[in-house]
LONU-99093 format. One record per residue (C-alpha): x, y, z; residue number from 1. Coordinates in steps of 0.25 Angstrom, whole numbers. Each point is the difference from the previous one (the first is absolute). Example, Ala and Ser with C-alpha at 12.3 -4.5 7.8 and 13.67 -1.06 7.14 Angstrom:
BEGIN
+-------+-------+-------+-----+
!     x !     y !     z !   i !
+-------+-------+-------+-----+
!    49 !   -18 !    31 !   1 !
!     6 !    14 !    -2 !   2 !
+-------+-------+-------+-----+
***
This chain:
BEGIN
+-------+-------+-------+-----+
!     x !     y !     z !   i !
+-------+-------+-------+-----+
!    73 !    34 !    94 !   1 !
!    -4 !    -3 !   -14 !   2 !
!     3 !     6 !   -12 !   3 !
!    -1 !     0 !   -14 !   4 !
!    13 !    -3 !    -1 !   5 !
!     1 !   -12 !     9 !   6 !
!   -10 !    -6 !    -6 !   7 !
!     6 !     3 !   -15 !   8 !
!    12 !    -8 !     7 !   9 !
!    -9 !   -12 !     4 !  10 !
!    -5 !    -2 !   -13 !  11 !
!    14 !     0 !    -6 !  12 !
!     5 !    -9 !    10 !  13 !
!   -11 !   -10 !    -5 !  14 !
!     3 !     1 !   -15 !  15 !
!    15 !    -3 !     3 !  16 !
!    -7 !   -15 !     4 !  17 !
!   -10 !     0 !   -12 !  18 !
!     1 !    -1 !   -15 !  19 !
!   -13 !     4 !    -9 !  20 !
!    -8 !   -11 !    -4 !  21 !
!     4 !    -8 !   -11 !  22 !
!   -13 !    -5 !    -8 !  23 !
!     3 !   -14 !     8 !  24 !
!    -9 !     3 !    13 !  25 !
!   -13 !    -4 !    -3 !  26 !
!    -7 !    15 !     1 !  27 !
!    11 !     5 !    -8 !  28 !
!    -3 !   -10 !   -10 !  29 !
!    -6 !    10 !   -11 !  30 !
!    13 !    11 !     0 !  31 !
!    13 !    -1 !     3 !  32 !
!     4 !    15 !     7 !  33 !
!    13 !    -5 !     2 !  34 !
!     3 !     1 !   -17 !  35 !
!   -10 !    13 !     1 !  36 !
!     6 !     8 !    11 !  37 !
!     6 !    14 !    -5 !  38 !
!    17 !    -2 !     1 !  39 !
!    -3 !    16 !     1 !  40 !
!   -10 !     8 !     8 !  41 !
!    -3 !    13 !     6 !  42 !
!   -10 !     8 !     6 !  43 !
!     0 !    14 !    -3 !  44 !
!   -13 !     9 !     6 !  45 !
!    -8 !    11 !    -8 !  46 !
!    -4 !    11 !     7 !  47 !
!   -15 !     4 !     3 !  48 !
!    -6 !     3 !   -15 !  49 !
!   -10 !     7 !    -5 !  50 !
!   -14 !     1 !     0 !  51 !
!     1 !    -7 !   -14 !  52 !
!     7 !    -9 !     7 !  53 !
!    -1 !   -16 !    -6 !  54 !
!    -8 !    -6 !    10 !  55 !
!    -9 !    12 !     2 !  56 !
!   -11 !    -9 !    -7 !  57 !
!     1 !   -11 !     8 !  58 !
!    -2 !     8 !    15 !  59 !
!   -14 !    -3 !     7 !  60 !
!    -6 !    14 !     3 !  61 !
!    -7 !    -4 !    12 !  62 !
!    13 !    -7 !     5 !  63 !
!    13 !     4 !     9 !  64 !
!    12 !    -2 !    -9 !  65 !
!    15 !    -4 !     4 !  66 !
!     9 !    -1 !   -12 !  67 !
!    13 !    -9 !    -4 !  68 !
!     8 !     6 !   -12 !  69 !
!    10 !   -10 !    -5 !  70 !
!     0 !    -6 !    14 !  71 !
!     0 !    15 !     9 !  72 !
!   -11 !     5 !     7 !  73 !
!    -2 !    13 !    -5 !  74 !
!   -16 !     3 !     2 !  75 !
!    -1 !     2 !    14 !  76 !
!   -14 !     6 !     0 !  77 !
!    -9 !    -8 !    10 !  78 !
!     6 !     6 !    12 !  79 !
!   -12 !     5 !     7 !  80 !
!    -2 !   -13 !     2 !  81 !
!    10 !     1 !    11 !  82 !
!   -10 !     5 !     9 !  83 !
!    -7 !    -8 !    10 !  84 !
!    11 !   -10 !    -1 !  85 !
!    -2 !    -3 !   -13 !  86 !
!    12 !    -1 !    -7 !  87 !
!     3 !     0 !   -17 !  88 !
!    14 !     2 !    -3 !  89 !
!    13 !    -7 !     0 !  90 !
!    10 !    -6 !     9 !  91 !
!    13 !     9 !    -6 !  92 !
!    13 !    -2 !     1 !  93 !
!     3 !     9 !    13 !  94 !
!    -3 !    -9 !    13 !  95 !
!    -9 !     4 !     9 !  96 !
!    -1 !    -5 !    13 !  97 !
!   -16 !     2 !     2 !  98 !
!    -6 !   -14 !     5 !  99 !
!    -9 !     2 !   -12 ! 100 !
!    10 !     1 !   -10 ! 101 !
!     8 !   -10 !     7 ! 102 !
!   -10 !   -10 !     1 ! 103 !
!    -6 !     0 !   -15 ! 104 !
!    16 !     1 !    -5 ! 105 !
!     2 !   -14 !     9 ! 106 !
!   -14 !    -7 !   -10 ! 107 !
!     9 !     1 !   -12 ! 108 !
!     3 !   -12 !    -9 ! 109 !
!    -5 !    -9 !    13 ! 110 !
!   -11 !    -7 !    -7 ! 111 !
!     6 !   -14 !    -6 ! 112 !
!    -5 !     4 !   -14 ! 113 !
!    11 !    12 !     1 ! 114 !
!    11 !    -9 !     2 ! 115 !
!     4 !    -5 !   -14 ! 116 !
!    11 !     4 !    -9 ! 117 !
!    -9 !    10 !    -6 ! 118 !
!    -5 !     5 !    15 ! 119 !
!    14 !     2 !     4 ! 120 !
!     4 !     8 !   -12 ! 121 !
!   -10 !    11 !     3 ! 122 !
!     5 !     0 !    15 ! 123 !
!    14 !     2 !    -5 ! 124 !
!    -4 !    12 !   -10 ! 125 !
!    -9 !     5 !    12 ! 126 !
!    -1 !    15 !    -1 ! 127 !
!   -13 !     3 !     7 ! 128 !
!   -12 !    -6 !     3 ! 129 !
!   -15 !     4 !    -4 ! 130 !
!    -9 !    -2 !    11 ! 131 !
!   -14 !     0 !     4 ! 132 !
!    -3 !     0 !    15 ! 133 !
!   -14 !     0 !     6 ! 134 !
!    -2 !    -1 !    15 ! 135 !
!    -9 !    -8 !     7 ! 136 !
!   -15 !     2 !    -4 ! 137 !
!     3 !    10 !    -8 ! 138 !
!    -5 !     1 !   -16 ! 139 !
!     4 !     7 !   -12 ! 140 !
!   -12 !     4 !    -9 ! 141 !
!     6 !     4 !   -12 ! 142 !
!    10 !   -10 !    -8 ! 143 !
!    16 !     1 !     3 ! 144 !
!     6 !    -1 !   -15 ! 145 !
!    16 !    -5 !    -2 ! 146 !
!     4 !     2 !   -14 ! 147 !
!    13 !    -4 !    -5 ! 148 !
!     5 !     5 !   -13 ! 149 !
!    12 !    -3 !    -7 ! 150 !
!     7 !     5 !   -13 ! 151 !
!    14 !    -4 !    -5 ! 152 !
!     9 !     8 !    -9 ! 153 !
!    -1 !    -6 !   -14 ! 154 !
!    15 !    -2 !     0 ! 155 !
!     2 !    -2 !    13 ! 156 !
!     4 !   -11 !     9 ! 157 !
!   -13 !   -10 !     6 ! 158 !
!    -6 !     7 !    10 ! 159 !
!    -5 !    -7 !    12 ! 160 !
!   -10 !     5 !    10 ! 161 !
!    -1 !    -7 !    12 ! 162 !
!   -13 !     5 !     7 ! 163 !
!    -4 !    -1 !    14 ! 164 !
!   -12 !     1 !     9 ! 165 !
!    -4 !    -2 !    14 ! 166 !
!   -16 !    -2 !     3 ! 167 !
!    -3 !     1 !    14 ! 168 !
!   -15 !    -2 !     5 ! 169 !
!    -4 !     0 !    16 ! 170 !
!   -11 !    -7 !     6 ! 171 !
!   -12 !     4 !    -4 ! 172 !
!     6 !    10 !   -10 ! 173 !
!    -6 !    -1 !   -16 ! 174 !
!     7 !     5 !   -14 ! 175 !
!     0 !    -1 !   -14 ! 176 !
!    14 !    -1 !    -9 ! 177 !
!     3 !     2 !   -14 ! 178 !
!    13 !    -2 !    -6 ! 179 !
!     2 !     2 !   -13 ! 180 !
!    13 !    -3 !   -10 ! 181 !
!     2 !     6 !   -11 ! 182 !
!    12 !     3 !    -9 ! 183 !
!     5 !     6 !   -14 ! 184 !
!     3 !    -9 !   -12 ! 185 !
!    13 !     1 !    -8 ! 186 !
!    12 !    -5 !     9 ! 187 !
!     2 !   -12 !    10 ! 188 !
!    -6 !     2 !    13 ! 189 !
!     0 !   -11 !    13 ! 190 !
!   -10 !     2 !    11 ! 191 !
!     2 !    -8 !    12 ! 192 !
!    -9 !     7 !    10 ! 193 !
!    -5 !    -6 !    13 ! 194 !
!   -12 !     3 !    11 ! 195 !
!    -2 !    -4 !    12 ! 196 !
!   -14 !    -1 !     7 ! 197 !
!    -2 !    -2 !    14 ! 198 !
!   -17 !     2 !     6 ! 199 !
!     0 !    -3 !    16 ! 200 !
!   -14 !    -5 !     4 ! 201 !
!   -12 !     4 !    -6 ! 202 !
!     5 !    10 !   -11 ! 203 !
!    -3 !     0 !   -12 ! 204 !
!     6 !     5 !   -14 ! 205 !
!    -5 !    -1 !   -14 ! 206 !
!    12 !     0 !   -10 ! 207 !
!     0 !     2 !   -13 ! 208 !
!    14 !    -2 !    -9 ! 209 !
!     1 !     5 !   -15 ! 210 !
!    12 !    -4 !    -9 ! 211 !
!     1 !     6 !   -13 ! 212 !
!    14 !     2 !    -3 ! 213 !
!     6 !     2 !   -13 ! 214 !
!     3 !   -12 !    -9 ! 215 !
!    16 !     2 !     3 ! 216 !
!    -1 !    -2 !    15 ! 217 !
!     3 !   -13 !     7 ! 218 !
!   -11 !     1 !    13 ! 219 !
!     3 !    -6 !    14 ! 220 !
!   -10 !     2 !     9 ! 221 !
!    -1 !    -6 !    14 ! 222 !
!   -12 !     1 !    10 ! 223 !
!     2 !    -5 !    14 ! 224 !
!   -13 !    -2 !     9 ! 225 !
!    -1 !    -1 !    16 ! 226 !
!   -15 !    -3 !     4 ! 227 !
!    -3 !     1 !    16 ! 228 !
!   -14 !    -6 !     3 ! 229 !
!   -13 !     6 !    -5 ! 230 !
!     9 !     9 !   -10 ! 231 !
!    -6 !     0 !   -16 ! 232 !
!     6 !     2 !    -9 ! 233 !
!    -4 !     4 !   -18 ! 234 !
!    11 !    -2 !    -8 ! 235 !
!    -5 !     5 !   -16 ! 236 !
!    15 !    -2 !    -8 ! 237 !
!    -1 !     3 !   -16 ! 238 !
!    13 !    -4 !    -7 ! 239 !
!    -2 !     8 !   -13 ! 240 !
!    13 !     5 !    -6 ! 241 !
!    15 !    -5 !     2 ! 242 !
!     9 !   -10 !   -11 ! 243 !
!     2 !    -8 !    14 ! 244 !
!    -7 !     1 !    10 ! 245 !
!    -2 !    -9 !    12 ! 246 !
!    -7 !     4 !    14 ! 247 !
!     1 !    -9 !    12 ! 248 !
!   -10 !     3 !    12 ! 249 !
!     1 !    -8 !    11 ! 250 !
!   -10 !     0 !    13 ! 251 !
!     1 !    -5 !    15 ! 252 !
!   -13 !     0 !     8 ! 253 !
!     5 !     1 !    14 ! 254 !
!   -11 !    -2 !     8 ! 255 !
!   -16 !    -4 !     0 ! 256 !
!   -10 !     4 !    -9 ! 257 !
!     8 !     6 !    -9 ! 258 !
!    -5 !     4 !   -16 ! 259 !
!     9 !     3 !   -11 ! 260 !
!    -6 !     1 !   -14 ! 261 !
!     7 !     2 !   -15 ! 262 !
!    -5 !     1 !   -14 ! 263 !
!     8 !     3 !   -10 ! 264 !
!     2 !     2 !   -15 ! 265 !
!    13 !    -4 !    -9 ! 266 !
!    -1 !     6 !   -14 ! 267 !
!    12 !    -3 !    -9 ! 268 !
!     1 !     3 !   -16 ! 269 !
!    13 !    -1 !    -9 ! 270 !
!    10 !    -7 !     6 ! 271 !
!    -3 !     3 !    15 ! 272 !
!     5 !    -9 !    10 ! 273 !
!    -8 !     3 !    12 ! 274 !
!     1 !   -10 !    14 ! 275 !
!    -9 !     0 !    13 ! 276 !
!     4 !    -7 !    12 ! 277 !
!    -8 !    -1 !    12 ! 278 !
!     0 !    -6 !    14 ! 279 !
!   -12 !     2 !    10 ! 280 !
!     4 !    -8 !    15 ! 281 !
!   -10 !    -3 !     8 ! 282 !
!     4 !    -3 !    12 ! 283 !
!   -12 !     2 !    11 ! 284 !
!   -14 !    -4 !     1 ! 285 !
!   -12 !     6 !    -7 ! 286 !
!     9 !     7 !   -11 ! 287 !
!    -7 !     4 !   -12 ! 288 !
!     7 !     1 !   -14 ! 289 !
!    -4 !     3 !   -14 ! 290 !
!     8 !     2 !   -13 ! 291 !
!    -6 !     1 !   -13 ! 292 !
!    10 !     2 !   -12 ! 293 !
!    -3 !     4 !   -15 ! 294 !
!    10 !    -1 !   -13 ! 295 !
!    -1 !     6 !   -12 ! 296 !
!    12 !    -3 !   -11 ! 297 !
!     1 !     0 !   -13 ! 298 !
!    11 !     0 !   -13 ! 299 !
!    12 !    -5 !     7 ! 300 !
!    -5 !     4 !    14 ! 301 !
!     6 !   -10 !    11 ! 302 !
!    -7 !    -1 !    14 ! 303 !
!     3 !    -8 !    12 ! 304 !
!    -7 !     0 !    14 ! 305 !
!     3 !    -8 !    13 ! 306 !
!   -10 !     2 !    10 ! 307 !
!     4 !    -7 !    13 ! 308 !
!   -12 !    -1 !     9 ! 309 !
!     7 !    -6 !    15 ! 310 !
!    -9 !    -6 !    10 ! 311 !
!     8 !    -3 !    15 ! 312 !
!    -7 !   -10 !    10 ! 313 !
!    -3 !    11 !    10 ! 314 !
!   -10 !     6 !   -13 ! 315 !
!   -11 !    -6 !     5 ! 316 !
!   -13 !     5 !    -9 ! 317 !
!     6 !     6 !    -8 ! 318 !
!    -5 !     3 !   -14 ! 319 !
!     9 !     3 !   -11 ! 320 !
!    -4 !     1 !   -16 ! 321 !
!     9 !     2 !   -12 ! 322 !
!    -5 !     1 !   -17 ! 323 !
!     9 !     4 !    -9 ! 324 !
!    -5 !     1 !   -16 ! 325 !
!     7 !     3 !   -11 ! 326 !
!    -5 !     6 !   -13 ! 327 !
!    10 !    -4 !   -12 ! 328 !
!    -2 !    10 !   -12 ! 329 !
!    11 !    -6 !    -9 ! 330 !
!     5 !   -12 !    -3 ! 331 !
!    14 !     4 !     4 ! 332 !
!    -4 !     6 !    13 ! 333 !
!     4 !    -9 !    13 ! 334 !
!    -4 !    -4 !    14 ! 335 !
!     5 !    -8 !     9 ! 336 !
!    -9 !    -1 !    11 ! 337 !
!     2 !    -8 !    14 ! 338 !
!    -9 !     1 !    12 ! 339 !
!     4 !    -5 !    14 ! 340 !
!    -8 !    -5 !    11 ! 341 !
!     8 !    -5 !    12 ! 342 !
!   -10 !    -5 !    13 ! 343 !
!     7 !    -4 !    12 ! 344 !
!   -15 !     2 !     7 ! 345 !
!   -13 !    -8 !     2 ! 346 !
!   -13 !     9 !     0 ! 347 !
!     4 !    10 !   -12 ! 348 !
!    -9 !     5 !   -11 ! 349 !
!    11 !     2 !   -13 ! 350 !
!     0 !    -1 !   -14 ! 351 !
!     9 !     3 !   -11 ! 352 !
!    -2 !     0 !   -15 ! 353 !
!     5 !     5 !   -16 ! 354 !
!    -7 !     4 !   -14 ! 355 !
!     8 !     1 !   -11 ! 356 !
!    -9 !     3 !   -12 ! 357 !
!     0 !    10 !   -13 ! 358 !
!   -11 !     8 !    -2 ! 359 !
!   -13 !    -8 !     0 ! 360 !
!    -4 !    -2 !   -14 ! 361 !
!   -17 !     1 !     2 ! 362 !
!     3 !    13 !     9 ! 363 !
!     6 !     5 !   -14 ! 364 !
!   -10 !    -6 !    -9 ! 365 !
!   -11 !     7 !     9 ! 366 !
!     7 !    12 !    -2 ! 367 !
!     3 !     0 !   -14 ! 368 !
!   -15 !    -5 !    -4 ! 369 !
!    -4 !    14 !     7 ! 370 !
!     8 !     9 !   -10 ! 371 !
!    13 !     1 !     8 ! 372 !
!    13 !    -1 !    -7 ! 373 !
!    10 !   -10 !     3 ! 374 !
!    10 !    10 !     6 ! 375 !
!   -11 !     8 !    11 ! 376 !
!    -6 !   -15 !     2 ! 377 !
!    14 !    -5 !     4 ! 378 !
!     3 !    12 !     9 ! 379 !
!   -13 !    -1 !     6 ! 380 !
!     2 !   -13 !     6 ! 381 !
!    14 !     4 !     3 ! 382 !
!    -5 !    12 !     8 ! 383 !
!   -11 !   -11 !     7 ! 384 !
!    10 !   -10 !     5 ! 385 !
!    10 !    11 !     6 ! 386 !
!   -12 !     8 !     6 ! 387 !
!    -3 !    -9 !    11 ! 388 !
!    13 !     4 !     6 ! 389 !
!     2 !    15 !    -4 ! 390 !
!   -16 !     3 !     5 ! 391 !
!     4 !    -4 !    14 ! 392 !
!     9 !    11 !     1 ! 393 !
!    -2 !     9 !    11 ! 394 !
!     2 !    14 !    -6 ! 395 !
!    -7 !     6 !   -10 ! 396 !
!    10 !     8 !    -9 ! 397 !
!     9 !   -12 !     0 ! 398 !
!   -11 !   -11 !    -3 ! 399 !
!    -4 !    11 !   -13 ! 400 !
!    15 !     1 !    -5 ! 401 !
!     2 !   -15 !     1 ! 402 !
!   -14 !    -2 !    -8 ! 403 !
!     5 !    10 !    -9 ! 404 !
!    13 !    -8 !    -2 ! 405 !
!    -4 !   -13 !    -3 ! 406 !
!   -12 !     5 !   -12 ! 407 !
!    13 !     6 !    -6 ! 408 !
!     9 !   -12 !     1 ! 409 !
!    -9 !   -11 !    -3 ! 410 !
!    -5 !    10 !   -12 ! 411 !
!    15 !    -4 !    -5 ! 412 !
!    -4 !   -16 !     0 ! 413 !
!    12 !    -1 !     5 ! 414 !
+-------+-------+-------+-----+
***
């Protein structure tokens, strides 16, 4: 039988082989988390707060909500989702021996992309799972929201939070996910969370992820994606907040016909360091990919995207399309930026490309010649580049609060 706690063994019996990378592997080439890592570290939970709780802003009213504080769930309020088999809740720490449970515990850190010294360092601290389980041909109508908030003590140890989640979508079955990172300025803070994501054939998840965690924080983040045939998949992911922050998603199209589309938006001001790192395998015919991926930096802002794009030679018609563009706001700010396009296939339909630019300097003279100053011009063109992505959102109260956001932050000129 599986348990929590022998699968917190596994992932110890794997870091005794591993060492955190070094800065010498090619994707680590930008950090060196084996000089950052925290010689200490705890993970101490709150209990449920107030009304007036932080994060209270940042809930979606029309949405089910699950909460992580400091790496506990301790918000289980979507469980009238358990009826009709759907199920919202987590995997705890006491077994079960339903097939269910049993068989969603036995999905954990499976996907390759888990499986990585970061990977294996969530397994090890594994406490409990989040998870979201739709049977076959079933849909959720409203949105299932995952918040994890996190607050050190100011004279405490570095607190890392390990975060994890389960997404489970039957045949037929049809969601939409929000997670949403945040946490409090002021003392050192190390995310290293982990979802998995598994849709069976013909499901289909939209999936929004939100990071603005505090500029103390050092952000983890990996998504793992298993596509069976004629699944989609929408992935909208706004890297916002964070002093380092690097997201790695990873996708596996598992059979025919199957669709996976991400946009995207990095925003990084000061000295922000934020990475994105994705992987999108097609292995079988008539796959259909699309990934579109904007950057906003400026001061001393650094930016760095790999988008691997993976074309096998069963991936027959296949059509795959990647654009990454950067906006450069200061002449400090930073991108390094490196699209990949590998095609083992003959009758495909791809394409890849990159921008790097600064704000056009007709668009601002346009502007300025209608009585605009400087500053609103600026912002303006800031807000239109980034609004191509964040108008593609799905939801309505997190499209407007995202909006909102970037007409305040670009207001900055960063």
């Amino acid at each position: 039988m599986i348990t929590m706690a022998s699968l917190q063994q596994r992932g110890r019996e794997q870091l005794a082989h591993l060492q955190p990378p070094t800065g010498q592997e090619e994707e680590w080439q930008y950090l060196r988390p084996a000089q950052m890592l925290p010689s200490v570290t705890t993970t101490e939970g709150q209990p449920l707060a107030p009304h007036d709780a932080p994060w209270q802003p940042h809930l979606i009213p029309e949405a089910h909500h699950g909460l992580w504080v400091n790496g506990r769930w301790c918000c289980p309020s979507a469980l009238g989702l358990e009826q009709s088999g759907l199920w919202f809740g987590t995997l705890g720490p006491h077994p079960s021996e339903d097939p269910l449970w049993q068989r969603l515990a036995g999905m954990i850190s499976q996907h390759p992309a888990t499986q990585d010294y970061f990977g294996y360092c969530n397994l090890a601290a594994l406490g409990e799972v989040a998870v979201l389980y739709v049977p076959k041909n079933r849909a959720i109508a409203q949105p299932i929201q995952i918040l994890s908030y996190a607050a050190a003590k100011p004279q405490g140890d570095c607190l890392w939070v390990q975060p994890r989640c389960l997404v489970v979508l039957e045949a037929g079955s049809r969601a939409t996910l929000v997670e949403t990172w945040l946490s409090e300025d002021g003392a050192p803070l190390w995310h290293n969370g982990v979802t998995e994501i598994y849709l069976d054939d013909g499901a289909h998840l939209d999936h929004v992820m939100v990071q603005q965690e505090g500029s103390h924080t050092l952000h983890f983040q990996t998504t793992a994606l298993s596509q069976a045939s004629h699944s989609a998949y929408r992935g909208y992911g706004m890297a916002l907040g964070g002093h380092i922050a690097r997201q790695t998603i990873q996708v596996q199209q598992g059979g025919p016909a199957t669709d996976t589309a991400l946009s995207g938006l990095i925003y990084g001001a000061a000295d922000q360091h934020q990475e994105l790192y994705t992987t999108i395998d097609l292995g079988h015919p008539h796959g259909t990919s699309r990934h579109l991926q904007k950057v906003i930096l400026g001061d001393r802002a650094h930016g760095v995207f790999r988008g691997k794009i993976q074309v096998g030679q069963r991936a027959q018609e296949t059509n795959a399309a990647q654009l990454s563009r950067t906006l450069l706001r200061s002449p400090k700010s930073r991108i390094d930026t490196q699209p990949q396009l590998e095609i083992l296939a003959d009758n495909v339909k791809c394409s890849h490309g990159v921008t790097v630019s600064q704000l056009d300097a007709d668009e601002l003279f346009y502007l300025l010649s209608r009585g605009i100053d400087p500053p609103a011009a600026a912002r303006l063109l800031s807000y239109g580049f980034a609004a191509e992505v964040v108008t593609q959102i799905p939801i309505p109260s997190v499209r407007s609060a995202l909006e909102a956001w970037l007409m305040q932050h670009t207001a900055s000129g960063l």
